[in-house]
N, C-alpha and C positions, 0 to 999 in steps of 0.2 A: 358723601365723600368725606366731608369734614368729620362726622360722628366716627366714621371708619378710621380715619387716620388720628382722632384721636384718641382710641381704643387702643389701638398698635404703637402709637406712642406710651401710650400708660404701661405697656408689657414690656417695650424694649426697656425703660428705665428701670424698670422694674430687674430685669436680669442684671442691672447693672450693679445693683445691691447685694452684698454677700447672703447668702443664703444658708438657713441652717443646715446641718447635718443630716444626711437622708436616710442615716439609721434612725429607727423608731427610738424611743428615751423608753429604757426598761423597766418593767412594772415595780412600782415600790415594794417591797416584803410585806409580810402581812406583818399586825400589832406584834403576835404573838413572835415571830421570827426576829423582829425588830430589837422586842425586849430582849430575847435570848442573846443576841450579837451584843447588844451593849453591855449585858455580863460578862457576857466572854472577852470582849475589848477591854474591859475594866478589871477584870484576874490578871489576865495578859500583861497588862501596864503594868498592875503591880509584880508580877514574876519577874521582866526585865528590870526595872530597878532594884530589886534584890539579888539579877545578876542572872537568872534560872535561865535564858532563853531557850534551853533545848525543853521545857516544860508550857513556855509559852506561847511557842509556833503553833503548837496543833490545837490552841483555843484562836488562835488569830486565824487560823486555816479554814476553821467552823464558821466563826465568826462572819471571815470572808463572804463562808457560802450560802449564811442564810440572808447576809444582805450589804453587799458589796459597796465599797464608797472609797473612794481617794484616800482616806484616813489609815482604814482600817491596810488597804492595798500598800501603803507611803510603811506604816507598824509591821508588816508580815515581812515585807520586803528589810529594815532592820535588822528584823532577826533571823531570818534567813541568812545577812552578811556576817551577824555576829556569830554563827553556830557555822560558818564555813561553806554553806552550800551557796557559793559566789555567781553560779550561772542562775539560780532559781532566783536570786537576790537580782541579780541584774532584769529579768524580765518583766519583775516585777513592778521595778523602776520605772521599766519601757512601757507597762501600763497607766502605771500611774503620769506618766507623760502626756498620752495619750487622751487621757480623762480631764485631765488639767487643760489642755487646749482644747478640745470640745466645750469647757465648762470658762473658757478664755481666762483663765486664772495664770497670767505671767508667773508670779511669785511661784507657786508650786510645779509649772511646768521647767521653770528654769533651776528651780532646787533640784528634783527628782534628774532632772538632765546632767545634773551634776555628777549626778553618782555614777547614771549611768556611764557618762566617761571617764570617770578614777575607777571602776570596775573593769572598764573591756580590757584592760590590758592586763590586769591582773588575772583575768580566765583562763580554767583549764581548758583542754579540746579535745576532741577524739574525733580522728580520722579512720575513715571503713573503707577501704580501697578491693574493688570487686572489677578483677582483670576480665578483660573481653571472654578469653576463651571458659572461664569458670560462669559465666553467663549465659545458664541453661535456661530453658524453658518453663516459665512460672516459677523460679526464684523469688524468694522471700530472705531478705536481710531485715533481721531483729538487734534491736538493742534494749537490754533489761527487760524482752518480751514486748515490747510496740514495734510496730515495724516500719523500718526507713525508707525513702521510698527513691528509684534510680537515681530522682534529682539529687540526694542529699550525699550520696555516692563520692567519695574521694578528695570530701569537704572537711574542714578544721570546722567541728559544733560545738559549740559551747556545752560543758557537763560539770557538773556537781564532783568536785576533787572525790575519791575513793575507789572502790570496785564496781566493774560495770559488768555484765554478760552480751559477749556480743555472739549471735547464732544466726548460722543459714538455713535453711532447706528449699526443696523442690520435688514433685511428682517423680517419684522412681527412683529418689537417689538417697543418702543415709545422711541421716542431720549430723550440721558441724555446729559446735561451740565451743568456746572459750572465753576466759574470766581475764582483763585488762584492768590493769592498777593505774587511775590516774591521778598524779602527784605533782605540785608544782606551780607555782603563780607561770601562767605563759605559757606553761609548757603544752607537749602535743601528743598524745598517743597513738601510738599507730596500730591497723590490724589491716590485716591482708586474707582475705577468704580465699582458701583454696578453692580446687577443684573437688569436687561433691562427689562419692565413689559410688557408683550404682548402690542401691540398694531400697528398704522400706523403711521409711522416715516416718513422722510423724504430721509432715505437712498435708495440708487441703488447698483444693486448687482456690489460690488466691484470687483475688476481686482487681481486674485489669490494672494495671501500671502505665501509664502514660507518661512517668516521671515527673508529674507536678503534684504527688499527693505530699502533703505536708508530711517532714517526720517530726517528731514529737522531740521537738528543743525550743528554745528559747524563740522567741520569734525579735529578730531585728528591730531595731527604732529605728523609725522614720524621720527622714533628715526635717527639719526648722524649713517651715515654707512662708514666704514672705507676707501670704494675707489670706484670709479663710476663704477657698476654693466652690464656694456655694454655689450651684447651675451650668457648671461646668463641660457637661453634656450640653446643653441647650443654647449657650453663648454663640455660638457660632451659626446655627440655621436661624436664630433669631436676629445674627444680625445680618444675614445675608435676604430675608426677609424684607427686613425695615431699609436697605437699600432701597430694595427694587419699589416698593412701597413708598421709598420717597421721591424717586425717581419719577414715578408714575404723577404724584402729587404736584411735582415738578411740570409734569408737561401739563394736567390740567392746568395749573396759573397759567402758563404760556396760553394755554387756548382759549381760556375765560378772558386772558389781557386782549386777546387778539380781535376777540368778539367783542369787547367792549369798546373798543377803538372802531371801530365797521362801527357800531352803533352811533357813537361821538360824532361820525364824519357824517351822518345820514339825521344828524338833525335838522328842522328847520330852519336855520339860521343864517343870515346873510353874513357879506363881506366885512361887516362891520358888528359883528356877533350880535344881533339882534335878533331874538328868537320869539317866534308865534308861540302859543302859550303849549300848541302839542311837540315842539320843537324844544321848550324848556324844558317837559318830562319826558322828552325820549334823552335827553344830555343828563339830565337826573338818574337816570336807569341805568347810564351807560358809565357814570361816576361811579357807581354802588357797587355794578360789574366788577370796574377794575381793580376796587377794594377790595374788595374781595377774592379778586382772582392774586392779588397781589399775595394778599394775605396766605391763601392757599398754597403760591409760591414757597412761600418764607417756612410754611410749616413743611411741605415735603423736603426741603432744603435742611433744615436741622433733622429731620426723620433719617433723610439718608446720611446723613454726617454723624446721627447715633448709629447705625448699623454697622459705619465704618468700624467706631470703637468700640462697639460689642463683640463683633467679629475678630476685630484686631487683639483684642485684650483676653478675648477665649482662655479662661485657665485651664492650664494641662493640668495632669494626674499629678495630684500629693504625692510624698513620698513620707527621725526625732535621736537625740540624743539625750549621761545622768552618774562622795566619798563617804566617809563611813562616818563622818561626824556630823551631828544635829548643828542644824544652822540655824534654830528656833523659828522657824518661819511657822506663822500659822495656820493650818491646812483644817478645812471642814471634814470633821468625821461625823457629819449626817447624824447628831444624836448622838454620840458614841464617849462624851463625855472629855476625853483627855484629847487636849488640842497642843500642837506642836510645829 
């Protein structure tokens, strides 16, 4: 009993400790890839200090993707803002947010959070509003060719200021599109799909809709959560566990106390506590009993008073926030040479 309850105590403390992230940490890039990103971070650098950025995103874009890092994410995301395209700058942000508090780095998750909120309000939006009755069967709404999915349906998304194509189609009926100019720090654009004229389109029967497929925009930052969410699934049946666990530990003491006292009273010993010599060690045994049962007490007692606040303190589901000027803060670019 004691081994057992000391085992289940070792686990419940254990959840009590934040625990890492239960995504896997993604493989490093190979040598070869490695080098190539640090060139291209290192052209890059110098292109925006000469001012070129629309020459140095698409090395910082490379860069990115042979081997991704805070650095390089925090640099793409700059010039991204500085060449105008404010919504791909923003998301950017929201990764590098992201990254920075998995990697517990305050300084860079609070920087990048910066931006992200001198940005939201300056986004452009595009809204795709698809009336009930033009909501045929296997419908497909596209924008710029990715397709938007029911959810994202009659929603303000963040887009990249200039011209967008937005297009419908459906099984049997004749594709619609149209070209939407979006302009304007705030501003919002709107498009309204008609209704689709019978005819032969271009579409194929699409791949179910249940309207939670992602559409292809920015994805949201997730709000500042008070303390890293580790075990968060398991906080809860662990501590309902170590309750009952200690509860249980609980009544052993009672019943080892209870038996060691029956034993106390069945020594040999007179009215004047004078004990025969097998009357000494049956009072000996019955001392040792209650120690121990006492002891046993004490630990299901704390066992179940941790279950309470395992249970109790269960962290719920996560949910981040991020101007356009260098705050010089210094962020690791994993090798990448220029730090800022």
């Amino acid at each position: 009993m004691k081994l057992a309850l000391a085992l289940c105590l070792g686990a419940a403390l254990g959840a009590l400790v934040p625990g890492e992230a239960a995504a896997q940490p993604t493989p490093p890039p190979s040598a070869e890839a490695q080098a190539s990103s640090d060139a291209l971070f290192e052209e890059a650098g110098k292109l925006m200090k000469a001012g070129d950025d629309a020459k140095a995103c698409p090395l910082l874009e490379e860069a990115a993707r042979l081997a991704p890092g805070i650095g390089i994410l925090f640099r793409l995301a700059e010039c991204y803002e500085h060449t105008g395209r404010t919504a791909s700058a923003w998301t950017r942000y929201g990764e590098v947010v992201t990254q920075a508090r998995a990697a517990k780095n305050d300084r860079q998750e609070t920087t990048a959070r910066d931006r992200v909120a001198a940005l939201t309000p300056r986004l452009t939006r595009l809204r795709i509003e698809v009336p009930a009755d033009v909501r045929v069967a296997g419908l497909e709404v596209l924008r710029d060719g990715e397709v938007v999915g029911s959810g994202a349906w009659a929603v303000d998304l963040p887009v990249n200021p200039g011209e967008h194509v937005v297009a419908a189609r459906a099984p049997g009926h004749a594709d619609f599109e149209t070209k939407v100019e979006t302009e304007g720090e705030g501003k919002v654009a709107r498009v309204v799909i008609p209704k689709l004229p019978p005819g032969s389109g271009t579409s194929k029967p699409p791949a179910p809709d249940h309207g939670t497929r992602p559409a292809p925009v920015p994805a949201p930052v997730p709000d500042p959560e008070p303390a890293d969410g580790g075990g968060a699934g398991a906080g809860l049946p662990l501590g309902i566990t170590a309750v009952v666990l200690g509860a249980a530990g609980m009544g052993a003491g009672v019943g080892l106390g209870l038996l060691a006292r029956g034993n106390a009273r069945s020594a040999a010993c007179d009215a004047d506590d004078v004990c025969t010599s097998e009357g000494l060690d049956t009072r000996a045994r019955a001392v040792a009993l209650g120690n121990g049962a006492t002891g046993i007490f004490f630990v299901g007692a704390a066992f179940a008073l941790i279950g309470v606040v395992v249970a109790a303190t269960s962290p719920a589901s996560e949910a981040t926030e991020g101007d356009a000027t260098d705050t010089g803060v210094t962020f690791d670019t994993r090798g990448h040479g220029l730090r800022f």
